[in-house]
C-alpha positions in Angstrom: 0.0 0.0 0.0 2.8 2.5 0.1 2.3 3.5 -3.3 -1.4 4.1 -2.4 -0.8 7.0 0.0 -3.4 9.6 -0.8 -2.4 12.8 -2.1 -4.1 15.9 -1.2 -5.6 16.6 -4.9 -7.3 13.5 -4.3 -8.7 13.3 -1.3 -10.7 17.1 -2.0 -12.1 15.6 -5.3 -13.3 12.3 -2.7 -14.8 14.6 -0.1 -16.7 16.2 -3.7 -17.5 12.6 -4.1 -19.2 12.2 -1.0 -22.0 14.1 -2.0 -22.8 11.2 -4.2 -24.8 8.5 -4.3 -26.3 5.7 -6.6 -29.9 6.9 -7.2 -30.6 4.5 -10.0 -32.7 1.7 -9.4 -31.4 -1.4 -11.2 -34.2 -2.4 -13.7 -33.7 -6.1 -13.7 -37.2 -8.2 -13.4 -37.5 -11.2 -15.7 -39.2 -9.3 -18.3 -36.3 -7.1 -19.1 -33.6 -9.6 -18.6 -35.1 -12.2 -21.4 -34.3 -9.0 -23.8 -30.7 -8.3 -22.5 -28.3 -7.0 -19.7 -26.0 -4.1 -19.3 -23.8 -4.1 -16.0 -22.5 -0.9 -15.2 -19.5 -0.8 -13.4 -18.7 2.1 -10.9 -15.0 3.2 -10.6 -12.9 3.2 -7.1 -15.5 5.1 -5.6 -17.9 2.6 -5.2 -21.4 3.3 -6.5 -21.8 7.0 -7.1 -24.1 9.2 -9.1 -21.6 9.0 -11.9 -22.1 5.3 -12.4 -25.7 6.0 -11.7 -25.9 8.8 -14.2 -24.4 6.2 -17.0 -27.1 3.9 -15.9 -29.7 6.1 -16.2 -28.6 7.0 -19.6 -28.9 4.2 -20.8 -32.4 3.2 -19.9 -33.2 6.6 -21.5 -32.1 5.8 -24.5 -34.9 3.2 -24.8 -32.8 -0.1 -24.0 -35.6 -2.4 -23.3 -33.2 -4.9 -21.7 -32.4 -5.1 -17.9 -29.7 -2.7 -17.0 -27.8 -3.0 -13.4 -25.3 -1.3 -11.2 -22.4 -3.9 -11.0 -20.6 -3.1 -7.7 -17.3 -4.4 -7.6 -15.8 -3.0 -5.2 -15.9 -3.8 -1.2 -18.4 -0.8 -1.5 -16.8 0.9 1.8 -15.9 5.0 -0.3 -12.8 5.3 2.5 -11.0 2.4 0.9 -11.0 3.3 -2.6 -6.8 3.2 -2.4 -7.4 -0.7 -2.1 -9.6 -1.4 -4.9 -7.4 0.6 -7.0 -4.1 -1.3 -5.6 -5.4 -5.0 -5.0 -4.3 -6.9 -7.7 -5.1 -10.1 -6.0 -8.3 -9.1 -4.9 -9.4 -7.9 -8.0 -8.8 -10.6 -10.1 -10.8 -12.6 -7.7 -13.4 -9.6 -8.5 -13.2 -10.3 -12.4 -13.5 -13.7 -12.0 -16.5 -13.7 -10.1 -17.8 -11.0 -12.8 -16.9 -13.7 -15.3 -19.3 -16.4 -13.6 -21.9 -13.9 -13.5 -21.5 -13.1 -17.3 -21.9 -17.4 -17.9 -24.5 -17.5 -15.5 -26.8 -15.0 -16.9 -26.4 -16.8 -20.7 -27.0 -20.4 -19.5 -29.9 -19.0 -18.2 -30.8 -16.5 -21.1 -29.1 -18.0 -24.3 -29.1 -16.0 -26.8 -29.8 -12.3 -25.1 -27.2 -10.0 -25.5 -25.2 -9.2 -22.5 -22.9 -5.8 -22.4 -20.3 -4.5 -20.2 -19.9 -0.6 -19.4 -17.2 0.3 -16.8 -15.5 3.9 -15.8 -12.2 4.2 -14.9 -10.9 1.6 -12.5 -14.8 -0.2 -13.7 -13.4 -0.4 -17.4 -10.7 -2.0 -16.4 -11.6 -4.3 -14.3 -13.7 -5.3 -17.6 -10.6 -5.7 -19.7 -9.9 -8.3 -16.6 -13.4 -10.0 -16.5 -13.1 -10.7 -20.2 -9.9 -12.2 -20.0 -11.0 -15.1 -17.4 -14.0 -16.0 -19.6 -13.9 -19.5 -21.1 -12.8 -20.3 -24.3 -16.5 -20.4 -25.9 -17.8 -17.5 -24.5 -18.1 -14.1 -25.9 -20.4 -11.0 -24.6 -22.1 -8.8 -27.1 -20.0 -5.5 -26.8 -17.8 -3.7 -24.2 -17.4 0.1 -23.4 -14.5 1.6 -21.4 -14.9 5.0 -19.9 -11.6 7.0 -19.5 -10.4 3.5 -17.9 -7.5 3.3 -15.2 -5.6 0.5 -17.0 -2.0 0.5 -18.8 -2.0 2.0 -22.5 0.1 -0.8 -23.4 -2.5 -3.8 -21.3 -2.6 -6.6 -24.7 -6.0 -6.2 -25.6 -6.2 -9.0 -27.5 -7.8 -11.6 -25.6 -10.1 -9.2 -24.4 -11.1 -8.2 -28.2 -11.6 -12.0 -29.1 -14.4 -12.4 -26.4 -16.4 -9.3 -27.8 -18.6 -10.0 -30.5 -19.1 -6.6 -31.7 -15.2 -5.1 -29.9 -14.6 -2.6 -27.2 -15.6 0.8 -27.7 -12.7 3.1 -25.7 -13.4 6.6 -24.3 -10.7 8.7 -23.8 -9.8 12.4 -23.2 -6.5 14.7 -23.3 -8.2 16.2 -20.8 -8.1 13.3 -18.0 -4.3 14.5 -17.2 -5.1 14.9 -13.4 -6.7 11.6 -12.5 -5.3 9.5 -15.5 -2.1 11.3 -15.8 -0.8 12.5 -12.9 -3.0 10.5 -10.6 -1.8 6.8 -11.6 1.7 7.7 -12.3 2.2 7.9 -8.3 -0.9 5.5 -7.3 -1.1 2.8 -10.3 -3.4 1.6 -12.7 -5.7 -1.1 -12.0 -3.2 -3.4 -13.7 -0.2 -2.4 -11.4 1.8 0.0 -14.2 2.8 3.4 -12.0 2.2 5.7 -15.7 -0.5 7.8 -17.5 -3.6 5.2 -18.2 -5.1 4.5 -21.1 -7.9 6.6 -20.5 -5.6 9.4 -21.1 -4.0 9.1 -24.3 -5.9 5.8 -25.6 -3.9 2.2 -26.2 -0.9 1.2 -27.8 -0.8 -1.5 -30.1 1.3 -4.1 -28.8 4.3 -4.6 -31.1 4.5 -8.1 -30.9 0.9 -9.2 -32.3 0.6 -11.9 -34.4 -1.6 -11.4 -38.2 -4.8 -12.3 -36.0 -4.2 -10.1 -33.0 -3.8 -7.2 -35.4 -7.2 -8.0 -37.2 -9.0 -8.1 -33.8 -7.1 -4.0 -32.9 -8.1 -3.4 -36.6 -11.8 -4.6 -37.0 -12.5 -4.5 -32.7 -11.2 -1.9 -31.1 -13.3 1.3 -31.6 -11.1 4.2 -30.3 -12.9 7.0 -28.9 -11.1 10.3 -28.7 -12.7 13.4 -26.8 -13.7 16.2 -28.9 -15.3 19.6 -28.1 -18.3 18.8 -29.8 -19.0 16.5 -26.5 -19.8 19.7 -24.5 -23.1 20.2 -25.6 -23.5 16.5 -24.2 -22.7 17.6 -20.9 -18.6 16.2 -21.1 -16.5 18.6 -20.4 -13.4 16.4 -21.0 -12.0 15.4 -17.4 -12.2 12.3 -16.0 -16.1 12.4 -15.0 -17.3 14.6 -18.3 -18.6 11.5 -19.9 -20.3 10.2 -17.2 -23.1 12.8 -18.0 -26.5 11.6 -18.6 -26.8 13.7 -21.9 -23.5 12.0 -23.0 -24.5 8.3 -21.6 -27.5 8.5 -23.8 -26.1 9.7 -26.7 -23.2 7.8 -27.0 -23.1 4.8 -24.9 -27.0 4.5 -26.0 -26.5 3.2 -29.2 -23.9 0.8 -29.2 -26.2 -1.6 -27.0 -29.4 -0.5 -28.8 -27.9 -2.1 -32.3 -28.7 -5.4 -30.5 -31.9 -4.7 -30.3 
C-alpha cells in the first residue's frame, strides 16, 4: 500500500464525491432480462451518481433490456486506495464477474449481455473478459476513460467481444489519469499515464490475427469539443453525464436490439 498513499488533490475531489450516491434503481425483473443485460460498473469510488448517471442514460435511451449497477468494489468509499491497488483481490473480482457473465447466458441464451465500466470499472472489464472460457463471448464492451495500462494486450479481451470494445478517452483526463496513476497505479499495477488518457498502444509483438481483432475490434474514442453540448467537459467524469451516456453509450447496445 505504500504506493497508495493519498495525495491531497485526491482526497478534495473524494470529499466532492461524498455528496454522491447511486440513485438508480437497477431495472432487472425477468421481463427485461429475457431481452438483455448491461452491467454498469462504478470506478474506485464505489457506486456514485456518476455510475448512476451512465445507468440512467442508458435506460433513457430506450434499452428495453435489464440494465444494473455492478458493484465491484468492497463498497466501503474510504477504501477506494485498495480497490485501485489490490491486484489479488481484483482478479478474484473479475473472475467472479466472469461467472456472472456465464451465468446469466445459461440461463438466457441468446440475449445480448454488455459491459460498461468507468475508470478503475473499465478496467476491471478488460480483466473480466480475459477469465472468460474459451466459448464465451459477450455482445459489446465500453470503457470510460479507464484506469488501465495503455500498453494492457487487448487481444484476448477483443476475441471475447462479438461486436469489440468501444474506448473513451480524453486529453483532458491529465489529473486523474495522468498525474494521478503515475504515483498511485493503474488497476493493472503499471505506475504511468492510463489509457484513458491518451488511448492504447498497439502491442508490437501481435501476431496477423491479434492485429485483425485491434483493426476490426477496437473502436477508439477520442474526446472532442463537440462532446460539450452533451454535458462532457473532457475530465475524467465529463462522460459520465447523462446527456452523453444516452447519446453515446446509448446506441452501441441498442444495435442489438
Amino acid at each position: 500500500m505504500s504506493h497508495c498513499s493519498p495525495l491531497l488533490w485526491l482526497l478534495s475531489l473524494n470529499l466532492l464525491l461524498l455528496n454522491g450516491c447511486a440513485y438508480f434503481h437497477n431495472l432487472n425483473d425477468e421481463e427485461r432480462l429475457r431481452q438483455g443485460r448491461v452491467l454498469v460498473l462504478p470506478g474506485i469510488e464505489t457506486p456514485s451518481i456518476f455510475n448512476s448517471n451512465v445507468a440512467t442514460g442508458i435506460s433513457q435511451a430506450g434499452f428495453n433490456g435489464a440494465v444494473e449497477i455492478h458493484d465491484w468494489t468492497s463498497g466501503i468509499f474510504l477504501l477506494w486506495p485498495y480497490h485501485l491497488c489490490a491486484y489479488r483481490t481484483n482478479q478474484v473480482r473479475a473472475q467472479e464477474l466472469a461467472d456472472k457473465i456465464v451465468e446469466y447466458q445459461d440461463q438466457y441464451p441468446g440475449a445480448p449481455i454488455h459491459l460498461i465500466g468507468h475508470s478503475g470499472g473499465g478496467a476491471l472489464i478488460v480483466l473480466a473478459l480475459e477469465t472468460l472460457p474459451e466459448d464465451r463471448q459477450i455482445t459489446s464492451a465500453t470503457l470510460i476513460t479507464p484506469a488501465i495500462s495503455p500498453d494492457h494486450d487487448l487481444s484476448t479481451a477483443l476475441s471475447k467481444s462479438e461486436r469489440g470494445i468501444w474506448h473513451f478517452h480524453s486529453i483532458g483526463d491529465v489529473l486523474l489519469l495522468g498525474a494521478g496513476t503515475s504515483v498511485l497505479g493503474t488497476l493493472d499495477r503499471e505506475f504511468r499515464p492510463s489509457a484513458g488518457w491518451l488511448g492504447f498502444n498497439r502491442p508490437e509483438h501481435l501476431n496477423e490475427f491479434g492485429q485483425q481483432l485491434y483493426d476490426s475490434k477496437l473502436h477508439e474514442v477520442p474526446y472532442e469539443f463537440g462532446m460539450l453540448r452533451y454535458g462532457n467537459i473532457g475530465e475524467h467524469f465529463g462522460p459520465t453525464a447523462i446527456p452523453f451516456s444516452r447519446r453515446y453509450f446509448g446506441p452501441i447496445v441498442l444495435q442489438t436490439q
